[in-house]
C-alpha positions as CSV (number, residue, x, y, z in Angstrom):
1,X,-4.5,-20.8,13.4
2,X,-7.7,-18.9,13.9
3,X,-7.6,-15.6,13.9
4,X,-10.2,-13.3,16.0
5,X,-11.8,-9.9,14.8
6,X,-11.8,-6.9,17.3
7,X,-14.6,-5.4,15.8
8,X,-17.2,-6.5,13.0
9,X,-16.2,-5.2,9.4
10,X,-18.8,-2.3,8.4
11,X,-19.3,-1.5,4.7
12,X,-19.3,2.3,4.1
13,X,-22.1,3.8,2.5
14,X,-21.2,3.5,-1.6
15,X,-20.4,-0.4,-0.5
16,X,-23.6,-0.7,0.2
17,X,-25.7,0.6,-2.4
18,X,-23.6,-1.6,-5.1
19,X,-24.5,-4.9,-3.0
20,X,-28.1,-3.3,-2.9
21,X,-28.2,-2.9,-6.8
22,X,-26.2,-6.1,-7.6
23,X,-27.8,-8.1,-4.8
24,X,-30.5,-10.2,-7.5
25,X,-28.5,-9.9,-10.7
26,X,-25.7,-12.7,-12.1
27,X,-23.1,-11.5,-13.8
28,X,-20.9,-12.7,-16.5
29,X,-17.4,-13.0,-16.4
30,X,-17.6,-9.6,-19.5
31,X,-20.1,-7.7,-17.2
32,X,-17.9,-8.0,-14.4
33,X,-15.0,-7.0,-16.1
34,X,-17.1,-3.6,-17.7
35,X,-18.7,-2.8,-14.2
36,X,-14.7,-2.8,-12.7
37,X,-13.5,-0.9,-15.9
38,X,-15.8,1.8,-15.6
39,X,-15.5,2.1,-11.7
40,X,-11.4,2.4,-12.2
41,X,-12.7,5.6,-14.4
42,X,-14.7,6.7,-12.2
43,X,-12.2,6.8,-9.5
44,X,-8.9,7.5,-11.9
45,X,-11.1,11.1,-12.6
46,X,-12.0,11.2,-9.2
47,X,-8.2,11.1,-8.5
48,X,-6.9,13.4,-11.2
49,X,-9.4,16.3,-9.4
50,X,-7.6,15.8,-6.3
51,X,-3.8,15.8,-7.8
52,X,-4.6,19.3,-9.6
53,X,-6.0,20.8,-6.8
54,X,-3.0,20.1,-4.7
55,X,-0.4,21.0,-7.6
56,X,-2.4,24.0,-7.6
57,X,-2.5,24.8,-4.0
58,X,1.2,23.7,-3.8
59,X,2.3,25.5,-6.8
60,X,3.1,22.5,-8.5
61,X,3.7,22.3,-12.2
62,X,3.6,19.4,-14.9
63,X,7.4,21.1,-15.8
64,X,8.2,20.5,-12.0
65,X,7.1,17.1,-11.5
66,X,8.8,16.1,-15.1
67,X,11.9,18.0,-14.2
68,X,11.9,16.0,-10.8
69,X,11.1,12.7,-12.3
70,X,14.1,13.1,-15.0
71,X,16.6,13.9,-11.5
72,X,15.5,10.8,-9.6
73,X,15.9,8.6,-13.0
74,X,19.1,10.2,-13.7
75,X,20.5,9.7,-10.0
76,X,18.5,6.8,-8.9
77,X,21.1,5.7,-6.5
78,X,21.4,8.7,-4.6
79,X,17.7,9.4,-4.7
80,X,17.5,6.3,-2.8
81,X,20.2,6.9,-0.5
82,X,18.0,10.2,0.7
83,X,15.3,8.3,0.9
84,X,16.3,5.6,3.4
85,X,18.3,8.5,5.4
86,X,14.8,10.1,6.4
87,X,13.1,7.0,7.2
């Protein structure tokens, strides 16, 4: 079955400057996997700014989230059962 697109797919604007620098280079099979290693970095940091800023803004501590974790590990089953209730 074919399927039909709406609308065409547009790359945003970092998508497009690594097809720009990548567009007359081969790469390896260890280059490729470097390139995608150090772009999970870049990201992963990228991603830890925005989890401190909103622990911060929410007054969220390390202690809280540890403290919650242990609760939902501890009472899985009813963790679950609150879960599916608001849904």
């Amino acid at each position: 079955m074919a399927t039909t697109q709406t609308s065409p797919l547009k790359l945003n604007e970092a998508q497009m400057l690594i097809l720009q620098l990548f567009q007359h280079r081969h790469m390896n099979e260890e280059e490729l996997t470097a390139l995608r290693r150090t772009l999970v970095q870049h990201l992963s940091k990228e991603l830890d700014i925005v989890v401190e800023r909103a622990m911060k803004e929410k007054g969220i501590t390390v202690e809280d989230i540890e403290r919650a974790s242990a609760e939902i590990n501890e009472h899985r089953g009813n963790y679950l059962k609150k879960i599916r209730s608001q849904q």
